[in-house]
C-alpha positions as CSV (number, residue, x, y, z in Angstrom):
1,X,-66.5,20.0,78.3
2,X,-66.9,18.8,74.6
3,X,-63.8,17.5,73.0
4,X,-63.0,19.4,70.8
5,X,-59.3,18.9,69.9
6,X,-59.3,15.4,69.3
7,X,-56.7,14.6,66.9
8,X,-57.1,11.4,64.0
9,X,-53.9,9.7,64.3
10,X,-54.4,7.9,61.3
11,X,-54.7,11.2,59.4
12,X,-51.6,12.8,61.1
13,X,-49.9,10.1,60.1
14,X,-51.0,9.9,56.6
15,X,-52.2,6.3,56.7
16,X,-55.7,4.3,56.7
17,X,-57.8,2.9,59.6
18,X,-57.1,-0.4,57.8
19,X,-53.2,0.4,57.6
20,X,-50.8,-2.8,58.4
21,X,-48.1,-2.0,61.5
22,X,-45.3,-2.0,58.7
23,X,-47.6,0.8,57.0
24,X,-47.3,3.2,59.7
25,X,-44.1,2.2,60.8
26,X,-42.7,3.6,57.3
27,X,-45.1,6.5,57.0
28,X,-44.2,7.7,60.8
29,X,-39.9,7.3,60.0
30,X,-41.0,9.7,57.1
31,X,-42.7,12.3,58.8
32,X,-40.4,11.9,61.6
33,X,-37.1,12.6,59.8
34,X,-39.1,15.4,57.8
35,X,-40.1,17.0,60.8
36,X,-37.6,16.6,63.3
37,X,-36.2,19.4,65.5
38,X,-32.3,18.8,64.2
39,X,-33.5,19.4,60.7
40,X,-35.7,21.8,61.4
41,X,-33.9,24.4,64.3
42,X,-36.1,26.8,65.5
43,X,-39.1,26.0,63.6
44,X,-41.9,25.9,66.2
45,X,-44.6,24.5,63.7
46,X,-42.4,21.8,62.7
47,X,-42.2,21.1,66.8
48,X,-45.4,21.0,66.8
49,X,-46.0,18.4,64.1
50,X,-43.1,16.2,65.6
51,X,-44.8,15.8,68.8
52,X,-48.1,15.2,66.9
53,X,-47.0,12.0,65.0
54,X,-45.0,11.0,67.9
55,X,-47.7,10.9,69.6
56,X,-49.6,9.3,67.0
57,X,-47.3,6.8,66.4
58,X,-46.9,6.2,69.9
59,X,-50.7,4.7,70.0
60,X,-51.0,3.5,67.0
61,X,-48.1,1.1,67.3
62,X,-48.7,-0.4,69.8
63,X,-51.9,-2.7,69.7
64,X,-53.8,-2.6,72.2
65,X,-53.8,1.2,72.4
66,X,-54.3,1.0,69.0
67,X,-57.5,-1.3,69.7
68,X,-58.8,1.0,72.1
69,X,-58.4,3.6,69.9
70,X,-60.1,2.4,67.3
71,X,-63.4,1.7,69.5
72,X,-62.8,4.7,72.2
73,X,-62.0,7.1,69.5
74,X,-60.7,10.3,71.6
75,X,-61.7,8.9,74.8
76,X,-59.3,6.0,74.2
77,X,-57.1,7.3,77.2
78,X,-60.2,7.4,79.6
79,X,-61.0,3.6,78.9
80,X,-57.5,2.4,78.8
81,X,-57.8,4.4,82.4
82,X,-60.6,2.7,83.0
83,X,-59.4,-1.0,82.3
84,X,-56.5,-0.2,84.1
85,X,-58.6,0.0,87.6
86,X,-61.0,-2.7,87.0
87,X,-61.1,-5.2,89.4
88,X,-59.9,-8.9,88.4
89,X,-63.2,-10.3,87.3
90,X,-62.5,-8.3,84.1
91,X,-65.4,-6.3,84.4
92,X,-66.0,-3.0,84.5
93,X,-66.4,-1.3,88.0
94,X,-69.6,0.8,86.4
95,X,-70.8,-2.2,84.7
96,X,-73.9,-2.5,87.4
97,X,-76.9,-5.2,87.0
98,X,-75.7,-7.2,84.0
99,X,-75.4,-4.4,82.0
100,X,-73.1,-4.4,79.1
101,X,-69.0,-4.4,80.1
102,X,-67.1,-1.2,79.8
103,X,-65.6,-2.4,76.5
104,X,-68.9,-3.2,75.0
105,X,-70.0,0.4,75.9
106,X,-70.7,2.8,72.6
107,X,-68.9,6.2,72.9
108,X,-69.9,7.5,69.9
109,X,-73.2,9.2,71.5
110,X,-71.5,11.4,73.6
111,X,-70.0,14.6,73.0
112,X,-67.4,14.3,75.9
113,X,-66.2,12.0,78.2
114,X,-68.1,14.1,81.1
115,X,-71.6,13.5,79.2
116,X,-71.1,9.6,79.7
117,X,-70.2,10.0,83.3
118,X,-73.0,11.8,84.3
119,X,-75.3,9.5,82.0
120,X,-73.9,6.3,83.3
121,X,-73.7,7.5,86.9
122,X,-76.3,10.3,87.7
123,X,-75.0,14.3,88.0
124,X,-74.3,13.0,91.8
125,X,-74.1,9.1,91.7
126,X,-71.7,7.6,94.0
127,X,-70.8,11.4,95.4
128,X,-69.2,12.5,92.4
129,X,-69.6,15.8,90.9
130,X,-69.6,16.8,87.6
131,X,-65.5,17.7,87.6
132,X,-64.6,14.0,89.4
133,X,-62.6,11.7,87.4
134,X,-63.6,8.3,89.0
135,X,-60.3,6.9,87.2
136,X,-58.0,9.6,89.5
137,X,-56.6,12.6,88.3
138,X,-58.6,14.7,87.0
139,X,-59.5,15.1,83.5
140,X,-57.2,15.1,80.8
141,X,-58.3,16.0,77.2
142,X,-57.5,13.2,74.9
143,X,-54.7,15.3,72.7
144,X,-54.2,18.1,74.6
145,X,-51.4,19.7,76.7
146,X,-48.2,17.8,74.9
147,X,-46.9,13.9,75.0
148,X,-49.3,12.0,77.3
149,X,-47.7,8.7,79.3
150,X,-44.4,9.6,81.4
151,X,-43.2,11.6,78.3
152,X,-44.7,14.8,78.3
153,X,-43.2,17.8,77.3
154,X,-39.8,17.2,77.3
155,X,-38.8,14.9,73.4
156,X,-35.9,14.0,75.1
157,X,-38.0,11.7,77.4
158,X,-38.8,9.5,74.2
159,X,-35.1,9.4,74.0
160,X,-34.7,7.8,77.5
161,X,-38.1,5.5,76.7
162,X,-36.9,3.9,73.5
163,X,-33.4,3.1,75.1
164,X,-35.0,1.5,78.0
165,X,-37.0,-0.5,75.8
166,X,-36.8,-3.6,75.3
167,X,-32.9,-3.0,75.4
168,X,-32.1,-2.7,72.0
169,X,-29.4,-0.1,71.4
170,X,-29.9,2.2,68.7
171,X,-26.0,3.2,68.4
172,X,-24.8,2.1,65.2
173,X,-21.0,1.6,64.3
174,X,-19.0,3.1,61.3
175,X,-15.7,3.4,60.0
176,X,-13.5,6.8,58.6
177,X,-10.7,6.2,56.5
178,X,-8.4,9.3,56.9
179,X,-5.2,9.9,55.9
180,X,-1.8,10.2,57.9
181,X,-1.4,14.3,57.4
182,X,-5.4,14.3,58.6
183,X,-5.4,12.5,61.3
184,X,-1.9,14.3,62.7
185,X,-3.4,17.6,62.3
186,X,-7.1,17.4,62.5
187,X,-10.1,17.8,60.4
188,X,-13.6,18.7,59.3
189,X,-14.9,15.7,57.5
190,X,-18.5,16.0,56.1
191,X,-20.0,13.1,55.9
192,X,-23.5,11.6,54.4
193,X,-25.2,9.7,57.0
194,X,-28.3,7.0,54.9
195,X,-29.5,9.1,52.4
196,X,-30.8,12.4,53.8
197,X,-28.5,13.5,56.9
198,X,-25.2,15.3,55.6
199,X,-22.9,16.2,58.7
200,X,-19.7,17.7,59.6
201,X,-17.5,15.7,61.8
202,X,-14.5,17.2,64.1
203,X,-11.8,15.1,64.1
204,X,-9.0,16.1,66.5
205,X,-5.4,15.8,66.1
206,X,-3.5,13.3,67.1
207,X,-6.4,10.7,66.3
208,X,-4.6,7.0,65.6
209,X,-6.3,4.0,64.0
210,X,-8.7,2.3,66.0
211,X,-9.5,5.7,67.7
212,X,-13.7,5.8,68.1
213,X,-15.2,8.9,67.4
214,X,-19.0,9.9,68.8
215,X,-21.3,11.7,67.0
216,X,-24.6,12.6,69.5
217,X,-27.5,12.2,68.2
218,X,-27.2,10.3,64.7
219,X,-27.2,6.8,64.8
220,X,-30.6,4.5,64.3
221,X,-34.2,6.0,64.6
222,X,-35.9,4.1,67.6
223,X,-39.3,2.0,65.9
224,X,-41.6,3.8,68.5
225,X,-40.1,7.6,69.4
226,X,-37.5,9.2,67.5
227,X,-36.9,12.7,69.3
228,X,-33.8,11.6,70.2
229,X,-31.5,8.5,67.7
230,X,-29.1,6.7,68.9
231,X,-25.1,7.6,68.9
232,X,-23.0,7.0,65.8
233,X,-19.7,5.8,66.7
234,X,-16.7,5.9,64.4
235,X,-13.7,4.3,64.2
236,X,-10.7,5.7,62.6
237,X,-8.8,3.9,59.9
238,X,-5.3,5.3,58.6
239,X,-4.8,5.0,54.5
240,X,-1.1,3.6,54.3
241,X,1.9,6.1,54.3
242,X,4.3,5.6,51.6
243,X,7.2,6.8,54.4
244,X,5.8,6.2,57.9
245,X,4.4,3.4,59.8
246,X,3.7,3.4,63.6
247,X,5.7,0.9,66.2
248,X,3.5,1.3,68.9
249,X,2.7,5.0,69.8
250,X,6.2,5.8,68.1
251,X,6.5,6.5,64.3
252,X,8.8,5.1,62.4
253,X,10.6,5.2,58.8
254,X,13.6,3.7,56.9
255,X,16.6,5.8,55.3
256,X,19.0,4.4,53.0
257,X,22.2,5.7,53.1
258,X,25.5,4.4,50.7
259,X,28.0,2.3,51.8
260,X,30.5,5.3,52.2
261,X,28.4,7.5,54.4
262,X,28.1,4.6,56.8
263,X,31.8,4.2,56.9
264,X,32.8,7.8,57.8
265,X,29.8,9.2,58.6
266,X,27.3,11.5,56.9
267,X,24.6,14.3,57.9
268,X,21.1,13.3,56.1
269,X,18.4,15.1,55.7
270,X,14.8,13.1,57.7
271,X,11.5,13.6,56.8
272,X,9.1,14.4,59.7
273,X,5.7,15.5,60.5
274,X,7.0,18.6,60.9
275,X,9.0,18.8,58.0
276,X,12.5,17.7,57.2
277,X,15.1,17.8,60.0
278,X,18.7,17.1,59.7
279,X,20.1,13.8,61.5
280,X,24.0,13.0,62.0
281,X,24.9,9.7,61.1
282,X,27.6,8.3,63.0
283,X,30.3,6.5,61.3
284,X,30.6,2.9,61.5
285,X,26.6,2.2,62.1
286,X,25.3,-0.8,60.9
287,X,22.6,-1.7,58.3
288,X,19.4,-1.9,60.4
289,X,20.4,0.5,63.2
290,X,18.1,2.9,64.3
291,X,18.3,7.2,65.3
292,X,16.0,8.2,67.8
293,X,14.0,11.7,67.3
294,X,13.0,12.7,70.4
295,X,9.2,14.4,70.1
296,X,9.3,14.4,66.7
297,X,6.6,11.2,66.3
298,X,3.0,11.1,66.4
299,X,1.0,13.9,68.8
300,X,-1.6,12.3,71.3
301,X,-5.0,13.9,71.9
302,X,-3.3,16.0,74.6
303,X,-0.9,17.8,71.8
304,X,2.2,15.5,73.7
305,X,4.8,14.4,71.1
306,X,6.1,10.5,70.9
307,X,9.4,9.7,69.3
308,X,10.3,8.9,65.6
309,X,12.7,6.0,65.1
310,X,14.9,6.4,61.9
311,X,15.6,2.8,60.7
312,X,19.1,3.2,58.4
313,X,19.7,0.7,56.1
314,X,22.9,0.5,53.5
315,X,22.4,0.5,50.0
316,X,24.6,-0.3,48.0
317,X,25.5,1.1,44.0
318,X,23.5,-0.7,41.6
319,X,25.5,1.1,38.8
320,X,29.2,2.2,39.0
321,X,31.6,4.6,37.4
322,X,34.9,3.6,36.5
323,X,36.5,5.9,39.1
324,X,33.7,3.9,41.8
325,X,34.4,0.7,40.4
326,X,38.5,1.5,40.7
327,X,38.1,3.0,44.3
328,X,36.5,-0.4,45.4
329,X,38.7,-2.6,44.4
330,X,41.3,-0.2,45.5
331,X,39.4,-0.5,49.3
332,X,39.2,-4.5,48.6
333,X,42.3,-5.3,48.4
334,X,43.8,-3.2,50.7
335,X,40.8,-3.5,53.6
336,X,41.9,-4.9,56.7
337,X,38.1,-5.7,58.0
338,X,36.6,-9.2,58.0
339,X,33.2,-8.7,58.8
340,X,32.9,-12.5,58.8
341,X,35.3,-13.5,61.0
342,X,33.0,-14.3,63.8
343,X,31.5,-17.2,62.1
344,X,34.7,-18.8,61.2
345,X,34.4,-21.2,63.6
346,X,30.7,-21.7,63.6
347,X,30.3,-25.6,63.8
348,X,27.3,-27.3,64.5
């Protein structure tokens, strides 16, 4: 059973047998984001390459696979097997009349992992044939047959692995500024994420500020397997209405009306989010006052209206006509309202 599908890491990854860890940390996030399935949907070779530097990177980065690696070459995985089952002297369990130790052992000379068996042990040394795998198991080709370690098969796995590891979250945290009529109604955003992942956000209506969006699947590449990112999360921010302003989950605005209109009375025409409405002012309100719209505020996520609060405030001529200026001193001197009369006596 000659191995022949053995795979160099280093040259799947691009890199040198002498290559530092931050070396094939950077060539492995290239070749990752380069071949990964969400840029690539579909392509089966590009899969294929993902799980191959995933893999490559898997061993590579970490050192004492790496170490073994380097010595084992593509029986790497039988030794670490091997070392794995030794007993606690730290030698190896073949390592028989002071022999050299298991990690001393040259590989090179063999052209499988089955040869050295059988050369170490005898065809039938220790009762094992030709197909036993003295580590357990059976034998696995070094390589072969998709991801190797708990994650086989399925990239997601890598997902769950680099989450669980060493609990580092690899959610990162952004913010959206969005304006009032885009947030009401809803929007596509598309949005640049570093400097190769353009995507198209959904944001719903009735978002508010504050409000944290998720997007699956594109926040931080994980240092060891990056099948699966992180979550990006974003958080809403509102650009400043000219006109409205929230109180809470209401909206509100402020309409000036003239002193006259809030002496008898008045109809005005309101601005909503709907479009303008018309709103009778009753006569006699006070500056300050305020004319509840019922469901004609803000919409929540579940399309439910709140209420917009019309704040009226009395504004006064800056300018006057003669006939204005003659009807209030007309309404002066003849006005029979003290508006101050309550404070008269005031004392402290």
């Amino acid at each position: 059973m000659a191995a022949t599908n053995f795979k160099d890491y280093y040259s799947l990854l691009g890199v040198s047998k002498t290559a530092s860890a931050d070396e094939i940390k950077k060539a492995f996030r290239k070749l990752a984001r380069q071949y990964h399935p969400d840029v690539n949907p579909g392509d089966k070779v590009a899969e294929a390459r993902f799980k191959e530097i995933n893999e490559a990177n898997e061993v590579l980065s970490d050192p004492d696979k790496r170490k073994k690696y380097d010595q084992f070459g593509q029986y790497w995985r039988q030794a670490e097997q091997a070392g794995a089952g030794r007993p606690s002297g730290g030698r190896s369990p073949f390592n028989t009349g002071g022999s050299a130790g298991f990690d001393e052992f040259e590989f090179g000379r063999y052209g499988s992992f089955e040869d050295f068996i059988n050369d170490l042990l005898g065809k039938s040394a220790g009762g094992y044939g030709r197909t036993a795998d003295p580590f357990g198991g059976g034998f696995r080709t070094p390589g072969g047959g998709g991801f190797d370690g708990g994650t086989r098969g399925d990239p997601s796995d890598f997902g769950r692995a680099n989450r669980a590891s060493a609990g580092v979250s690899l959610d990162t945290e952004a913010s959206i500024k969005l304006t009032f009529s885009e947030a009401f109604n809803g929007v596509e955003k598309r949005l640049q994420i570093g400097s190769e992942d353009n995507i198209t956000v959904r944001i719903p209506a009735g978002t508010k500020a504050g409000n944290r969006i998720r997007v699956r699947g594109k926040g931080r590449f994980s240092p060891h397997y990056t099948s699966q990112r992180g979550d990006l999360y974003l958080t809403v921010d509102l650009i400043p209405h000219a006109f409205f302003q929230f109180d809470g989950d209401n909206l509100v605005c402020e309409v000036p009306i003239a002193p006259d209109e809030a002496v008898l009375g008045t109809q005005i025409d309101v601005p909503t989010p709907d479009g303008s409405v018309k709103v009778n002012v009753p006569a006699g309100i006070r500056s300050g006052q305020s004319l509840r719209l019922r469901g004609k505020g803000w919409r929540n996520l579940k399309g439910e209206r709140s209420d917009q609060m019309v704040k009226i405030t009395i504004a006064p001529p800056k300018e006057l006509t003669a006939i204005e200026r003659e009807a209030y001193e007309t309404i002066r001197t003849h006005r029979s309202y003290d508006p101050r009369s309550h404070i008269k006596s005031v004392k402290l």
